[in-house]
N, CA, C and O atoms as a MOPAC input file, in Angstrom:
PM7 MOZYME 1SCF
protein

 N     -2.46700 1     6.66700 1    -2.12200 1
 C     -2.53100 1     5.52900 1    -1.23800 1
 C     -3.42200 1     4.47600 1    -1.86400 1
 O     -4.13800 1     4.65200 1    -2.84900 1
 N     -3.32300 1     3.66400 1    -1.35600 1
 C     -3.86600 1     2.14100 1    -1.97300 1
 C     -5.64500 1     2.49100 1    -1.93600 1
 O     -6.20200 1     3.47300 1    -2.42500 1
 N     -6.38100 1     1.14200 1    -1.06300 1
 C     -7.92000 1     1.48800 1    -0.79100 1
 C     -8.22600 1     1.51700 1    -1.97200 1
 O     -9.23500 1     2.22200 1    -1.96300 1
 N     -7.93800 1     1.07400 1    -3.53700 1
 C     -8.66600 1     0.76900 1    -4.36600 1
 C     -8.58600 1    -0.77000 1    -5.26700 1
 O     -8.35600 1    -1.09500 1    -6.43200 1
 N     -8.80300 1    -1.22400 1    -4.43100 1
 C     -8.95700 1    -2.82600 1    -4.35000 1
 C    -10.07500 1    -3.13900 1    -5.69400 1
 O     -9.62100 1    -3.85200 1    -6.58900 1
 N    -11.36500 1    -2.67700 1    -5.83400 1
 C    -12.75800 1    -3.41200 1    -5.87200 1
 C    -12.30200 1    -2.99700 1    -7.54200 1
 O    -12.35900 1    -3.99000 1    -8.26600 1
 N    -11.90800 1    -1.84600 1    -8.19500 1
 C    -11.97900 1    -1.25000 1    -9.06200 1
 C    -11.64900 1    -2.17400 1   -10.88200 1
 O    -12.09800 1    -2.17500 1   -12.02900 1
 N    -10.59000 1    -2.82200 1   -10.05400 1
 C     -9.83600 1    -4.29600 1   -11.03800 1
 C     -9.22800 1    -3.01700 1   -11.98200 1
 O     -8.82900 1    -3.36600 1   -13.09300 1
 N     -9.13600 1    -1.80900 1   -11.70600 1
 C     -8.19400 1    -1.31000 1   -12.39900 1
 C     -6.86200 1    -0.60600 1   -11.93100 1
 O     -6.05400 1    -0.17300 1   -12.75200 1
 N     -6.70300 1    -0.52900 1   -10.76700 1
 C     -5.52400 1     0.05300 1   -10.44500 1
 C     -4.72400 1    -1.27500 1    -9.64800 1
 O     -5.22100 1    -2.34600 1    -9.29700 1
 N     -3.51200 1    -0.86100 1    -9.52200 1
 C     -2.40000 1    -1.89000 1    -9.24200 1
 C     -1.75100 1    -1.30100 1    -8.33300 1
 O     -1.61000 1    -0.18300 1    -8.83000 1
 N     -1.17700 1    -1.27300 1    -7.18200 1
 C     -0.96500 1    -0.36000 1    -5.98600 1
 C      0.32500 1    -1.55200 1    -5.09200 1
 O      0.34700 1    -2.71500 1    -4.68700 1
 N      1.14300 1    -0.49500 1    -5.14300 1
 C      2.41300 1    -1.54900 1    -4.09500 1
 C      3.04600 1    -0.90400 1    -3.69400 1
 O      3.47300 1     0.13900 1    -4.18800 1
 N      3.30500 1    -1.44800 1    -2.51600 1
 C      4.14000 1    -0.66800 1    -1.47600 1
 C      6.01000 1    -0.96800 1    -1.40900 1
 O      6.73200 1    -1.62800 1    -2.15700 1
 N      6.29100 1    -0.23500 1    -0.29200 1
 C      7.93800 1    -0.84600 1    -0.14000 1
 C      8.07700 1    -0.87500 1     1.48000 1
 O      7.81500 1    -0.23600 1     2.50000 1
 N      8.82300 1    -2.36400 1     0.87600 1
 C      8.87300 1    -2.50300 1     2.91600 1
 C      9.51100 1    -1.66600 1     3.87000 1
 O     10.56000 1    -1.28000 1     3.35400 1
 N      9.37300 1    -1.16700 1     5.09900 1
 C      9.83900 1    -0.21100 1     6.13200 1
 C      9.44600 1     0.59200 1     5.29800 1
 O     10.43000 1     1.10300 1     4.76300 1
 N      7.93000 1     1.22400 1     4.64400 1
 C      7.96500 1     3.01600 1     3.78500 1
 C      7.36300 1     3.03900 1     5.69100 1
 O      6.85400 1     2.23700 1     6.47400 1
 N      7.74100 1     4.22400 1     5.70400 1
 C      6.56100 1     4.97800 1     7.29600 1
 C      5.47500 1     5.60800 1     6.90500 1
 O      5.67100 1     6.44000 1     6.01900 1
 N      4.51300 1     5.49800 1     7.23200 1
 C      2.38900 1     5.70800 1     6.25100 1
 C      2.62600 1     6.71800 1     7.98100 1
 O      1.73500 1     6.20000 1     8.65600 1
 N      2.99800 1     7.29000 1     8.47900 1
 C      2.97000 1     8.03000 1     9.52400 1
 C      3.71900 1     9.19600 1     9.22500 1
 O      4.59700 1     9.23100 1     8.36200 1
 N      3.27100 1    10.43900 1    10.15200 1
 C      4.15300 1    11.55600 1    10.55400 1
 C      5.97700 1    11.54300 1    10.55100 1
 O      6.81300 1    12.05600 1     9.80700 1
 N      6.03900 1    10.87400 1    11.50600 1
 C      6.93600 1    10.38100 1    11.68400 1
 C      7.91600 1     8.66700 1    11.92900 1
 O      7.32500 1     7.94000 1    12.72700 1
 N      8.75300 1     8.27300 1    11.56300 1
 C      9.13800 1     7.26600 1    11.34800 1
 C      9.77600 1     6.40600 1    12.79500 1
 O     10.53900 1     7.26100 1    13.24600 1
 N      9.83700 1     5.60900 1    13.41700 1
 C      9.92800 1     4.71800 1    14.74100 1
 C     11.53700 1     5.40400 1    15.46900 1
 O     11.69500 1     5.75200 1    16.63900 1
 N     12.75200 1     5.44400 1    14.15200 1
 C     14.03500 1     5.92000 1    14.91600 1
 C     14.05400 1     7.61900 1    15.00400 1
 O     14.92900 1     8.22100 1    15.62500 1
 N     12.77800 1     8.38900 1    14.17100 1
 C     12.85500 1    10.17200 1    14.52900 1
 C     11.56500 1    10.30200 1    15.97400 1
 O     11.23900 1    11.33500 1    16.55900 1
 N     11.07800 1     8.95300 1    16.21100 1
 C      9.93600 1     9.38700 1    17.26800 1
 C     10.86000 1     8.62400 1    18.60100 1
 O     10.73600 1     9.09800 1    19.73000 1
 N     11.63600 1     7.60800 1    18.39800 1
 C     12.63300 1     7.40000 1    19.19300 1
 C     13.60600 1     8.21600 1    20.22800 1
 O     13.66700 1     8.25800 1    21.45600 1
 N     14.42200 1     8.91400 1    19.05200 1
 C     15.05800 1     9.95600 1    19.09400 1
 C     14.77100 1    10.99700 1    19.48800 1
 O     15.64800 1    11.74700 1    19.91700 1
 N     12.82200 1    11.53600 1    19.45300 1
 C     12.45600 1    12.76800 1    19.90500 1
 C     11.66500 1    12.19200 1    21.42600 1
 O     10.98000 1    13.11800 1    21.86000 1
 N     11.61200 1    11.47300 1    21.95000 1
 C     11.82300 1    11.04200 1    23.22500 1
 C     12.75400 1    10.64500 1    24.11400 1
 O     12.51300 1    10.48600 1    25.31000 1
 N     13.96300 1    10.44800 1    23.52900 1
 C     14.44000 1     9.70900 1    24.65300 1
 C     15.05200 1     8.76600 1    24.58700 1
 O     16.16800 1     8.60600 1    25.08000 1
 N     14.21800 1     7.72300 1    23.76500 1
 C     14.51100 1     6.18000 1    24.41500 1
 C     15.65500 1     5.50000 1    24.57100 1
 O     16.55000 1     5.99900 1    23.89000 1
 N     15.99900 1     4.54100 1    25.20600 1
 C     17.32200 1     3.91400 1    25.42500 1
 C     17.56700 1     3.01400 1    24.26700 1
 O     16.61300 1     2.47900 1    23.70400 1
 N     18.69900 1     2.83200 1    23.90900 1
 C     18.77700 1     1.87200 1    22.73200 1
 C     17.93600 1     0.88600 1    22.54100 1
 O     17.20000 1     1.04000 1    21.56700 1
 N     17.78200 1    -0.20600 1    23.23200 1
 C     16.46400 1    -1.26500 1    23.50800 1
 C     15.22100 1    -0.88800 1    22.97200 1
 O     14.52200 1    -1.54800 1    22.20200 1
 N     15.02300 1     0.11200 1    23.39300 1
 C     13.55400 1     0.68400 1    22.84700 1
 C     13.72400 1     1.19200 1    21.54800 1
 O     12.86100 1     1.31200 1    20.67900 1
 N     14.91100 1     1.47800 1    21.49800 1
 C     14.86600 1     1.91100 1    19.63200 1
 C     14.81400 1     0.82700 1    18.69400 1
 O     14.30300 1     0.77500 1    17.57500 1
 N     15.55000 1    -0.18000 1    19.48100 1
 C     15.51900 1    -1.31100 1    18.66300 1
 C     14.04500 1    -1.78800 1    18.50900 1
 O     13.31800 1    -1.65100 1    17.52600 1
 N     13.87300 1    -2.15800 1    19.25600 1
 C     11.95900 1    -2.59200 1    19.52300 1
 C     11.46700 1    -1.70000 1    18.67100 1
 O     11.04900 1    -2.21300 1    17.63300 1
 N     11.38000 1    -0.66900 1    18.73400 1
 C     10.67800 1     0.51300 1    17.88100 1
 C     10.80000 1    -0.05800 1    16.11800 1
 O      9.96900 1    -0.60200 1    15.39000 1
 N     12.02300 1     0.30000 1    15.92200 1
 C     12.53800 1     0.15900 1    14.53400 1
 C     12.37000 1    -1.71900 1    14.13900 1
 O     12.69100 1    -1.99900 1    12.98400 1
 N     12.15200 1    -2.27300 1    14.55600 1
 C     11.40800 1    -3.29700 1    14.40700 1
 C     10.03400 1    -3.81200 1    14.06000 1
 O      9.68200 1    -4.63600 1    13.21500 1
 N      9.41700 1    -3.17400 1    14.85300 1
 C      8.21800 1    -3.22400 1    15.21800 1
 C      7.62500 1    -2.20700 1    13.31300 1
 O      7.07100 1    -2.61100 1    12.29100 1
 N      8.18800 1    -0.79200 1    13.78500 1
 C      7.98900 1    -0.43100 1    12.27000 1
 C      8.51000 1    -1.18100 1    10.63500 1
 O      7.77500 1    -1.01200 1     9.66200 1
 N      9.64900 1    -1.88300 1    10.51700 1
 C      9.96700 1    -2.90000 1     9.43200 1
 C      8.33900 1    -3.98500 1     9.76700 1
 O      7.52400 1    -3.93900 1     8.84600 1
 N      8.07200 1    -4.58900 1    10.61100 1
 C      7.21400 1    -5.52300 1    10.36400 1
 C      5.73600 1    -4.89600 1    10.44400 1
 O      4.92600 1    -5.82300 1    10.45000 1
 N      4.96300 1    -3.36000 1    10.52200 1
 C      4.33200 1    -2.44400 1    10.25100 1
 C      3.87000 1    -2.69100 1     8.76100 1
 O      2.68700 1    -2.64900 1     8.42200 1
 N      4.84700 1    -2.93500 1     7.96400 1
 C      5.00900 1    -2.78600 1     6.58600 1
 C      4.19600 1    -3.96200 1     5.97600 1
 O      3.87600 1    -3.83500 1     4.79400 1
 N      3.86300 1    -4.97000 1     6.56300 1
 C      2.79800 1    -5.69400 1     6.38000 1
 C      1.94800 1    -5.88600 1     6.88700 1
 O      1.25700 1    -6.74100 1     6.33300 1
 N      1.45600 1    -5.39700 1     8.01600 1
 C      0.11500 1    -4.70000 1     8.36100 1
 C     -0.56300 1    -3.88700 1     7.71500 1
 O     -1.77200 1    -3.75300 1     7.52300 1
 N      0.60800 1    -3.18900 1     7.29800 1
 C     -0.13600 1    -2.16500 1     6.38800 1
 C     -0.41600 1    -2.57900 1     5.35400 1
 O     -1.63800 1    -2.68400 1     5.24900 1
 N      0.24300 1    -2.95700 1     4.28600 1
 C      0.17600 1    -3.30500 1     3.12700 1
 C     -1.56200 1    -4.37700 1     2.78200 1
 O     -2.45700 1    -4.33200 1     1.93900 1
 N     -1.27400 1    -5.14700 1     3.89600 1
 C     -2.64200 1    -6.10600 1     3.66200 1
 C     -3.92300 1    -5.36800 1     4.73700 1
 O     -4.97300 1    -6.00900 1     4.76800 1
 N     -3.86000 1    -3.95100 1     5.67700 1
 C     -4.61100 1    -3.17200 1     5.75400 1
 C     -5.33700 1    -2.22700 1     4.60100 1
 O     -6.52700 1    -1.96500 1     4.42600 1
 N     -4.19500 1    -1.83800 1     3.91600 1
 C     -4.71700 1    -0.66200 1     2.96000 1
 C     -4.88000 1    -1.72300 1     1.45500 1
 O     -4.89300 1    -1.20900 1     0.33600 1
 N     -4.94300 1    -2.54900 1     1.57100 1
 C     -4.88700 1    -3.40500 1     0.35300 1
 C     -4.09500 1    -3.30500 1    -0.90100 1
 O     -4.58400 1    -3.46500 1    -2.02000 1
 N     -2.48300 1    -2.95300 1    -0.59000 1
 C     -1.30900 1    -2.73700 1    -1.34400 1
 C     -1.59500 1    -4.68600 1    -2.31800 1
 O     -2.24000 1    -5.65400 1    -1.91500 1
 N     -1.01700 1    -4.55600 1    -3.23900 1
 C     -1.82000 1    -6.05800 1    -4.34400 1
 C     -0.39900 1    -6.22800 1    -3.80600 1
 O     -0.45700 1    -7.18700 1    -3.03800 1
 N      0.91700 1    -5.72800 1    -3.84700 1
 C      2.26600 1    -6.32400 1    -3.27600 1
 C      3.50200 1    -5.67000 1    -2.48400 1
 O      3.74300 1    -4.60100 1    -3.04500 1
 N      4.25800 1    -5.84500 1    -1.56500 1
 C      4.86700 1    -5.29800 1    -1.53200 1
 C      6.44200 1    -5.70900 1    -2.39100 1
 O      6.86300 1    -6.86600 1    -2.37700 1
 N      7.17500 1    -4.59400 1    -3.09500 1
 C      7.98400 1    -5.23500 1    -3.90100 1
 C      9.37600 1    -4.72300 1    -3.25400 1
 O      9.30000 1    -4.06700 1    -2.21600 1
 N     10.61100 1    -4.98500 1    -3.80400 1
 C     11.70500 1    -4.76800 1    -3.44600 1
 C     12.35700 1    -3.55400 1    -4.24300 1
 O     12.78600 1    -3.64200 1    -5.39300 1
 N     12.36800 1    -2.31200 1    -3.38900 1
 C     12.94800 1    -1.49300 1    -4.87600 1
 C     13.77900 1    -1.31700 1    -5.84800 1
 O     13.89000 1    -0.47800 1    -6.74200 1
 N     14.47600 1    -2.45500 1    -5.45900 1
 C     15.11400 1    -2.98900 1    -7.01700 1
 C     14.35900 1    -3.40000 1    -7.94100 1
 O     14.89200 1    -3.39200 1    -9.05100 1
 N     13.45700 1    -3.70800 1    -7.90400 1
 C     12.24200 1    -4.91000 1    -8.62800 1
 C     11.04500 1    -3.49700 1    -8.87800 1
 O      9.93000 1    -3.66700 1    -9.37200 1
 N     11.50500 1    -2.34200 1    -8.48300 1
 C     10.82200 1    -0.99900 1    -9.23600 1
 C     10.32800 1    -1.11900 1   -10.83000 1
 O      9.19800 1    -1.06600 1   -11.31500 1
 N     11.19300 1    -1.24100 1   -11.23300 1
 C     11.14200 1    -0.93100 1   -12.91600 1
 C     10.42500 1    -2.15500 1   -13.57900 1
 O      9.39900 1    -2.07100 1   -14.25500 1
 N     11.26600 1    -3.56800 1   -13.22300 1
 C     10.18600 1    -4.73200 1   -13.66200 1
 C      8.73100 1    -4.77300 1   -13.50300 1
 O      7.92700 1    -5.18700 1   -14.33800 1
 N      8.42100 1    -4.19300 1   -12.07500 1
 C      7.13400 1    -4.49900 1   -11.85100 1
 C      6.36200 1    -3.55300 1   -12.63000 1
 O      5.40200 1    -3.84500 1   -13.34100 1
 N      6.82000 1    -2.46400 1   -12.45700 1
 C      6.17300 1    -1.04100 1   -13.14000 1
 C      5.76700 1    -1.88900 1   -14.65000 1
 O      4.67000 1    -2.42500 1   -14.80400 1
 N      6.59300 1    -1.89500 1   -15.45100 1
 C      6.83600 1    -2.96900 1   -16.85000 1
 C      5.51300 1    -4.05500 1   -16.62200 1
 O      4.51400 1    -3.78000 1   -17.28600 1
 N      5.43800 1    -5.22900 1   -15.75900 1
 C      4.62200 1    -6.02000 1   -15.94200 1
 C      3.26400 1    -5.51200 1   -15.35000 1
 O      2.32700 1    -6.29800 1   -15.49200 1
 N      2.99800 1    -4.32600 1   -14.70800 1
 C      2.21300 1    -3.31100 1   -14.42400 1
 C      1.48100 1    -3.00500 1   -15.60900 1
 O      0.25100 1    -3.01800 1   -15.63700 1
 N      2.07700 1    -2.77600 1   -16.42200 1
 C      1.54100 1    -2.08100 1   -17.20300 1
 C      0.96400 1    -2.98400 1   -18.77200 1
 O      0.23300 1    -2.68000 1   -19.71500 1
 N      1.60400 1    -3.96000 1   -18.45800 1
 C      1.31400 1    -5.26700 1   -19.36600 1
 C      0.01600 1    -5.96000 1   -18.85700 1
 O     -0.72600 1    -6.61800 1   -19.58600 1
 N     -0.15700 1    -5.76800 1   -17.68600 1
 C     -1.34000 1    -6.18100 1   -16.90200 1
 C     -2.82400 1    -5.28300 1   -17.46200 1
 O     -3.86000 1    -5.66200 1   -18.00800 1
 N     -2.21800 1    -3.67900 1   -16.93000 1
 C     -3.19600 1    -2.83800 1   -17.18000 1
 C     -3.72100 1    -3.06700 1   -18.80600 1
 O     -4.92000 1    -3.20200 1   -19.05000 1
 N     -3.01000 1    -3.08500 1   -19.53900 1
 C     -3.24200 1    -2.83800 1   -21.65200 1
 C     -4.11400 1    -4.02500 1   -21.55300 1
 O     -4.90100 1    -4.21400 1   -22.48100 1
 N     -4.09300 1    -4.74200 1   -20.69600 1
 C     -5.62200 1    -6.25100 1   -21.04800 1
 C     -6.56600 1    -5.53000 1   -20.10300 1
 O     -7.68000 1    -5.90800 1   -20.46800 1
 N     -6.67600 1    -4.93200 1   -19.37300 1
 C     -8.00400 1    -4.82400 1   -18.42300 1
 C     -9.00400 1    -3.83900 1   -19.20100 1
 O     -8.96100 1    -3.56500 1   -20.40000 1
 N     -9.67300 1    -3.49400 1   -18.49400 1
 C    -10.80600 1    -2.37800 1   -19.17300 1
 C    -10.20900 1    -1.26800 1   -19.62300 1
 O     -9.53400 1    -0.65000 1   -18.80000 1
 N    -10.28900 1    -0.80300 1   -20.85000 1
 C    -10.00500 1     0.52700 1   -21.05000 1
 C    -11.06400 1     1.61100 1   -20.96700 1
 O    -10.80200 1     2.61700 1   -20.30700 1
 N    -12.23000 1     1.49900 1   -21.57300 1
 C    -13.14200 1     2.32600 1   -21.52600 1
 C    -13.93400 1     2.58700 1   -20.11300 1
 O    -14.15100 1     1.60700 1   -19.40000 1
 N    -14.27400 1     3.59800 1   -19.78800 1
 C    -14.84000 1     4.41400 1   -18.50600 1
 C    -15.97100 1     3.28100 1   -18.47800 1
 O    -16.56300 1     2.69200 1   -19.38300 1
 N    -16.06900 1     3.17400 1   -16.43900 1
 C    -17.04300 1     2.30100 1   -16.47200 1
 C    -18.48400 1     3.02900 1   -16.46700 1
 O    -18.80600 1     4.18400 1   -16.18900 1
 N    -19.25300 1     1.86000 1   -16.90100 1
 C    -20.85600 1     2.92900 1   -17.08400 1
 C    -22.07900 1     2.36800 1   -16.21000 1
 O    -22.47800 1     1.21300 1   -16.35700 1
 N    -22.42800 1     2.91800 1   -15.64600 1
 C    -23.37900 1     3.08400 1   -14.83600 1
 C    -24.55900 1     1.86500 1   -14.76600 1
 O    -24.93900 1     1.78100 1   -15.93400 1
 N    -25.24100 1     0.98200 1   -14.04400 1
 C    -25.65700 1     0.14200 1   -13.94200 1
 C    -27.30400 1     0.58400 1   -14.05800 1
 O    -27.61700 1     1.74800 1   -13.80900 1
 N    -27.77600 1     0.12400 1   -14.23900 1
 C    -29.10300 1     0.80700 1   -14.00800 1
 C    -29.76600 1    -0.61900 1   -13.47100 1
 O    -29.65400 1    -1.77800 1   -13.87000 1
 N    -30.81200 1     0.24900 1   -11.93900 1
 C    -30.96100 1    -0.72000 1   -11.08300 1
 C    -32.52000 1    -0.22100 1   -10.71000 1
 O    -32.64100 1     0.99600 1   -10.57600 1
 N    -33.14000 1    -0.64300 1   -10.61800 1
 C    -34.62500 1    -0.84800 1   -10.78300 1
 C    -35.09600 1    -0.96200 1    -9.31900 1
 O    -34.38700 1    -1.84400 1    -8.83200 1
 N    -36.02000 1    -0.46100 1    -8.29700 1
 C    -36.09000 1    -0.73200 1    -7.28700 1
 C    -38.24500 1    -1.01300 1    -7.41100 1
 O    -38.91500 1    -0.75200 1    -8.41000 1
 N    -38.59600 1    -1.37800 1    -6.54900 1
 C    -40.20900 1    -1.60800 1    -6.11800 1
 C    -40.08300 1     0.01500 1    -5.69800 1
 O    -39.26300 1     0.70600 1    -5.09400 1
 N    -41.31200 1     0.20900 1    -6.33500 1
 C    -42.27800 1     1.62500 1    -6.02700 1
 C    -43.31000 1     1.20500 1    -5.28500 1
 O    -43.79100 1     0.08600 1    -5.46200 1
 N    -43.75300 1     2.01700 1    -4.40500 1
 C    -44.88300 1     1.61000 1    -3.15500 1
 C    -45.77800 1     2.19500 1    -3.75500 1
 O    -46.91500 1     2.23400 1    -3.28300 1

C-alpha cells in the first residue's frame, strides 16, 4: 500500500474502482439485500472512493490499466535519477542539562 510519500523514493499508483476493503460495494450489496437503487448508489459511490483514497493514502497517481506498462517504464526512468545509495543517518545534537 501507498503511505510512503516523504521517502522521494518510491512511486505508488493506484487503479480506479480497485476496492482497499473486504469486500467490494456490488458483493456487500448483494449480501444484503439491496434494491437495485441502492446498488446503484453503492457501486458509485465506490468508483468515486477511488479518489478518496488515492489522495488519502497518498497514491502519486491513479493510472488507467492500459497505461500499466508505460508508466511502470517511465517509473523506472524516474527511479535510475533518484538516490541510489541507502539513506544515512543524520546526526542531531540536542542541549544536555
Amino acid at each position: 500500500m501507498a503511505m510512503n510519500p516523504y521517502d522521494e523514493q518510491t512511486l505508488s499508483f493506484g487503479f480506479p474502482g480497485a476496492t482497499l476493503g473486504a469486500m467490494g460495494a456490488s458483493g456487500a450489496g448483494n449480501a444484503v439485500g439491496a434494491d437495485e437503487a441502492t446498488r446503484a448508489e453503492l457501486h458509485q459511490a465506490e468508483n468515486e472512493s477511488s479518489y478518496r483514497s488515492a489522495n488519502g493514502l497518498s497514491f502519486d497517481d491513479l493510472i488507467d490499466p492500459r497505461d500499466l506498462r508505460n508508466v511502470v517504464i517511465e517509473s523506472l526512468a524516474v527511479s535510475a535519477q533518484r538516490r541510489s545509495g541507502a539513506a544515512t543517518p543524520v546526526a542531531r545534537t540536542g542541549i544536555t542539562p
